[in-house]
C-alpha positions in Angstrom: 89.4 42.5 -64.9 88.4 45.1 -62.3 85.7 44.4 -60.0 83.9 46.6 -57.6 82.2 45.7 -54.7 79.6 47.5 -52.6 78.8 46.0 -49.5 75.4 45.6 -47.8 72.9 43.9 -46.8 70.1 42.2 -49.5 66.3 42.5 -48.9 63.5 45.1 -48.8 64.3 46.1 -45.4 67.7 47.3 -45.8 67.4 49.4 -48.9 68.0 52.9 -48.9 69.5 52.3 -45.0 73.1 53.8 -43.9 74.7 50.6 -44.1 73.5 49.9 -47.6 75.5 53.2 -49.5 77.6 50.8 -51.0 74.8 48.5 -53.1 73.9 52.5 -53.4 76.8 53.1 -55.2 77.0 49.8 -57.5 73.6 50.4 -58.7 74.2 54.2 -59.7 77.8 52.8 -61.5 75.5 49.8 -63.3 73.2 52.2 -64.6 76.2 54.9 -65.3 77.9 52.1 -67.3 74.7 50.0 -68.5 75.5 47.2 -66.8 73.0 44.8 -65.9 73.3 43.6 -62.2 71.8 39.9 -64.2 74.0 37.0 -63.0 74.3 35.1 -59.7 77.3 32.9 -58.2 78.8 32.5 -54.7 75.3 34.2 -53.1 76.4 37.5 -54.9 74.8 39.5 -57.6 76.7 41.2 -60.4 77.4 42.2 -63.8 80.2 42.3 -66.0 80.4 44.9 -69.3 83.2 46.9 -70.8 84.1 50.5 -69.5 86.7 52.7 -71.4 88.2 49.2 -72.6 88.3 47.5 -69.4 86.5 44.2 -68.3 84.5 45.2 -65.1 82.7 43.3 -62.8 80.1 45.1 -60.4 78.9 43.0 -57.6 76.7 43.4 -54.6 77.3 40.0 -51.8 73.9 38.9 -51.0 75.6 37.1 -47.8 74.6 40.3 -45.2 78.1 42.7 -44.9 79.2 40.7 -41.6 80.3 38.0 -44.8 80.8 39.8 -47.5 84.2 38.1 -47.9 82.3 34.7 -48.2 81.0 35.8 -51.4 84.2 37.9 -53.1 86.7 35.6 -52.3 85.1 33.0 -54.6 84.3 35.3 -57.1 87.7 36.4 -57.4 88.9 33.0 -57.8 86.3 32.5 -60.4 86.9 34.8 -62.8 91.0 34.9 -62.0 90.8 37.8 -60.7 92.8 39.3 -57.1 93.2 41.8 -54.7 94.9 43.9 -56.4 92.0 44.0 -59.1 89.4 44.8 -55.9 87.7 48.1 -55.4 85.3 48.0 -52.3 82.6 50.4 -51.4 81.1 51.0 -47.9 79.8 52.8 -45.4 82.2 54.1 -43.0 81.0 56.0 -39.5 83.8 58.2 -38.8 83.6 60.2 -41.9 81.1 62.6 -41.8 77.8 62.2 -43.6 78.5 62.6 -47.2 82.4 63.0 -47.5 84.2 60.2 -49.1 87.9 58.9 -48.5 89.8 56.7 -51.3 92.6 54.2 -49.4 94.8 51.6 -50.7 94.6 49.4 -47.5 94.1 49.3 -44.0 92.4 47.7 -40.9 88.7 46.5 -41.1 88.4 49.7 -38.7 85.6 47.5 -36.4 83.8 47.5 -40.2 82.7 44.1 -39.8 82.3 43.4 -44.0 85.9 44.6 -44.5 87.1 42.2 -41.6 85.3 39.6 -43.2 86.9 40.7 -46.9 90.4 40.9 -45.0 89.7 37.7 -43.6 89.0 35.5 -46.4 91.4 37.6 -48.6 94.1 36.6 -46.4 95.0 40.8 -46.6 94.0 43.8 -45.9 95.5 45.3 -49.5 92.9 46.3 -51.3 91.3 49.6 -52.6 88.4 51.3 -50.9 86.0 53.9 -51.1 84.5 54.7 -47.9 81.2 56.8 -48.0 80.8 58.6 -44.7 77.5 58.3 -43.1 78.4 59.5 -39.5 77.9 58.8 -36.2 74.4 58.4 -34.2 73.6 61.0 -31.7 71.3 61.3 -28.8 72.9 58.0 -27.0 71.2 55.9 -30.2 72.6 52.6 -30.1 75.5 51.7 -33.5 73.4 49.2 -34.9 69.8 50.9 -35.0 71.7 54.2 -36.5 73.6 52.3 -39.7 70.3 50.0 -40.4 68.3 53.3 -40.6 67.1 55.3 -43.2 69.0 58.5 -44.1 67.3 61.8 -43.1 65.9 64.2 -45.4 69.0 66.4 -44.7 71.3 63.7 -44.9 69.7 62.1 -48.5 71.8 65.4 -50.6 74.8 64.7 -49.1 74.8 60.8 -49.9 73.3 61.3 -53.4 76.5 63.6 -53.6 78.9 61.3 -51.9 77.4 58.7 -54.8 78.3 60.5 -57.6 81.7 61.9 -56.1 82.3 57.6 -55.4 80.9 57.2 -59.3 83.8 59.9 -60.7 86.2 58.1 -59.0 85.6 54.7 -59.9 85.7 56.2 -63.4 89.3 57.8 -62.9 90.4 54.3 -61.5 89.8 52.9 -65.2 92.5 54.9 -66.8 94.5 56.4 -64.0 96.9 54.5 -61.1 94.1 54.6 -58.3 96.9 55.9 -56.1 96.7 59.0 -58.6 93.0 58.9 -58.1 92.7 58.9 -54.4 95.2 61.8 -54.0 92.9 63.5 -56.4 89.8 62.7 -55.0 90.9 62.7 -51.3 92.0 66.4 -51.7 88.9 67.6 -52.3 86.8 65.9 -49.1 
């Protein structure tokens, strides 16, 4: 089983924020793939269906993305799945708004949900798809820039970064994602 996580942070208040571009990306992929974000266990919401013959789980932690690795670590014991079966999406600041960058593993990068998720995994190997959102300007404070809205200018590039981070997903189901990130990652 694959499963894809987009980290963020549930409620009315954070939707459509910076920090939110991964539960951006699960719900374009669960309408791409008509799969109902329906069930809920370990304070996440997700949905499993069938993609090009593969068993996928989509899942969005509802436990804010400082503990995001509070709800996939139980998940993934759940349904027998492990790291190697994770693909995460997030926001990631040093990427400029709108480019994306596929990795196999790495440090949480001061990314608080993937120290959690490296945490709790007890590693830091897992795939990733980090959706750039950039860095404040004008001396705004870190956490009042990735709980804010995206700009009109900036809304293009994430709706593309989506769909790039869509494409890829889809290339993980029948291609090494290895394969996939030195395809995607070439063209950012």
């Amino acid at each position: 089983m694959l499963v894809i996580a987009g980290l963020g942070n549930p409620g009315k208040t954070y939707e459509n924020t910076r920090h939110n571009v991964g539960f951006m990306a699960i719900d374009e992929l669960s309408k791409e793939w008509n799969i109902e974000l329906n069930k809920t266990k370990f304070n996440g919401l997700y949905g499993i269906g069938f993609v090009s013959g593969k068993k996928v789980l989509l899942v969005k932690p509802l436990t804010y993305m400082n503990l995001s690795g509070e709800c996939l670590r139980p998940l993934l014991d759940y349904y027998d799945a492990d790291h190697e079966d994770l693909k995460v999406i997030y926001d990631d600041l040093d990427l400029p708004t709108g480019k994306i960058r596929l990795r196999t593993k790495g440090s949480a990068g001061g990314h608080n949900g993937i120290k959690s998720l490296i945490q709790h995994l007890g590693t830091p190997e897992f795939d990733r798809v980090r959706i750039g959102i950039g860095r404040p300007v004008n001396g705004m404070k870190v956490v009042d820039y990735v709980l804010g809205a995206f700009t009109k200018d900036e809304a293009p590039h994430i709706n593309d970064a989506v769909s790039k981070t869509v494409k890829a997903c889809e290339a993980s189901l029948t291609k090494p994602f290895l394969e996939v990130m030195n395809e995607f990652n070439a063209n950012v």
